[in-house]
N, C-alpha and C positions, 0 to 999 in steps of 0.2 A: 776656642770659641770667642769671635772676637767683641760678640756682644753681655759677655759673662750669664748665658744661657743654659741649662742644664743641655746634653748632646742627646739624641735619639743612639737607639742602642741599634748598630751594624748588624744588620743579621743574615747579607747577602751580597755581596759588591762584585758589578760589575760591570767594567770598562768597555764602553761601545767605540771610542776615538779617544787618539791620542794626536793632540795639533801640535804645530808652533809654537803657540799662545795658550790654547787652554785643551783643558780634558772634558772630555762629553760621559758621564757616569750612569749606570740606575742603580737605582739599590733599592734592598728591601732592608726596612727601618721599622723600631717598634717607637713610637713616639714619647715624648713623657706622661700624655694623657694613656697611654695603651694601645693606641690604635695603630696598625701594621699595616703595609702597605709598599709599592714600588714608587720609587721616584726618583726623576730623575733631575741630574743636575752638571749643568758647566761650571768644571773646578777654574778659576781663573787665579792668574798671581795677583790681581789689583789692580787698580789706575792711579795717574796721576796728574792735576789738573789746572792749570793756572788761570787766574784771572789778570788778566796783562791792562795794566791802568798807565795811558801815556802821562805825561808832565801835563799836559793841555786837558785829563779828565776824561779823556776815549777810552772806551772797551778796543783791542784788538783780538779780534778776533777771526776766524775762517768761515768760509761757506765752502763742505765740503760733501764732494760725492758718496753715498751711502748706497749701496749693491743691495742692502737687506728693502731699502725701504723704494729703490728705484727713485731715487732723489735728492738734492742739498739739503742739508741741514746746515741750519748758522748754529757753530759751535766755539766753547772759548777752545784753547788748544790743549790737547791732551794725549796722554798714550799711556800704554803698559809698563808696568812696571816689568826690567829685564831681568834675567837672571846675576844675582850677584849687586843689584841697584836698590838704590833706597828709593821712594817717592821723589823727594825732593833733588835726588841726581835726574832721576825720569825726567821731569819737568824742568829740570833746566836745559838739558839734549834737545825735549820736545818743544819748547819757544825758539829755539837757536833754527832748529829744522823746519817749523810749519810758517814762523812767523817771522824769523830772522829778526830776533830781539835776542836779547839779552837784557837781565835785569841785576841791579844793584841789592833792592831790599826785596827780600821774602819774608813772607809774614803766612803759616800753618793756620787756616782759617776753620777748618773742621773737615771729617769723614763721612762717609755713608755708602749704604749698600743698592747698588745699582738697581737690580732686579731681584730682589731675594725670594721671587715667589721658584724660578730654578737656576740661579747662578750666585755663588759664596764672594764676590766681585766687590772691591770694595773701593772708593774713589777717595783717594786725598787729593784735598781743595787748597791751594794757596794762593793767594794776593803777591801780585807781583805788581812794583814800584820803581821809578827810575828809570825807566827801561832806555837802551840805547840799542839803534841801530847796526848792525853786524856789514860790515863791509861784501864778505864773503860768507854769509852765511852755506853751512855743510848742506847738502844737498836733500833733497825733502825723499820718504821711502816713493820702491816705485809706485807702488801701489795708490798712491794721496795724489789725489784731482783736487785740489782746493786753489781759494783764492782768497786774499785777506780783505776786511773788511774794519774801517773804524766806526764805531758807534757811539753816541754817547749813551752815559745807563739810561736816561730818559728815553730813549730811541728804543732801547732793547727789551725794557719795560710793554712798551708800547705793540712790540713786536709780540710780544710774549700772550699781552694779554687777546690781540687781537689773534691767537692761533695761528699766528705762523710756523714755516716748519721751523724748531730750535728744538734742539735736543735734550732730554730731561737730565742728562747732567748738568747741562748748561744753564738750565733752568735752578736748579738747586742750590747751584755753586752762587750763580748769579743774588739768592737771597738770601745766600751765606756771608757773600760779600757786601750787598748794602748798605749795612751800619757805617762798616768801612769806608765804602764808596760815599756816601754822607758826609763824614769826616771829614776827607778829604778834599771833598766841595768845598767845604765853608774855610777851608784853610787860605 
């Protein structure tokens, strides 16, 4: 229990899919308040997410095609955590791959749980610093239609509040990073 939560007690489990990436469940749960019920839920391994700050104080980031939503979303760069990878191996694969950076400093800014109303999904957020250019960056999955995009936080702020499409991780990470991003201004 990643959030040191008392657990619902199992009283049913049963696997509808089994993907690539994650598991699609229902169960029947008796809760801690008592109340019993089916629910269902995407087991996922987790994300992991970087916030890419050039030497110059740009966000880099993607605008990538989304199948669920029929549309781009501006996103920082992110992916799943693989089998046998920690977050922070993740996300250093996933800048090399969506963004062709590499970064010198990483800096563990904070977690949080994506969608927890039916997915156990949990995002590590890191600050990424230095960053340099990849000559040959590894080739992007096939699946990823994106395009990079620099912003600065003021811009994405901007973006954000005006309701553009940006992704709520991106959003979260983005407030997580702030302080940071502040900092780093006035230096």
């Amino acid at each position: 229990m990643p959030l040191g939560q008392e657990p619902p007690q199992l009283l049913k489990q049963r696997l509808f899919y089994e993907g690539r990436k994650f598991n699609f469940e229902v169960n029947r749960l008796r809760l801690p308040n008592q109340a019993e019920g089916d629910w269902e839920c995407i087991r996922h391994p987790g994300g992991a997410l970087a916030v890419p700050v050039t030497n110059e104080g740009q966000l880099v980031m993607v605008r990538q095609y989304r199948f669920a939503v029929i549309g781009r979303l501006l996103e920082f760069p992110a992916g799943t955590v693989e089998p046998g990878e920690t977050p922070a191996e993740t996300i250093r694969r996933e800048i090399q791959e969506e963004i062709g950076y590499s970064a010198q400093t990483w800096l563990p800014i904070g977690n949080f749980p994506l969608a927890p109303g039916y997915s156990d999904e949990i995002i590590h957020t890191f600050l990424a610093t230095d960053l340099e250019i990849i000559e040959s960056p590894p080739d992007a999955d096939a699946d990823e239609d994106l395009e990079v995009v620099l912003l600065t936080p003021a811009e994405l702020e901007k973006s954000i509040a005006a309701g553009e499409a940006v992704d709520a991780k991106t959003i979260a990470s983005f407030y997580l990073a702030k302080p940071y991003l502040e900092k780093l201004a006035a230096l």
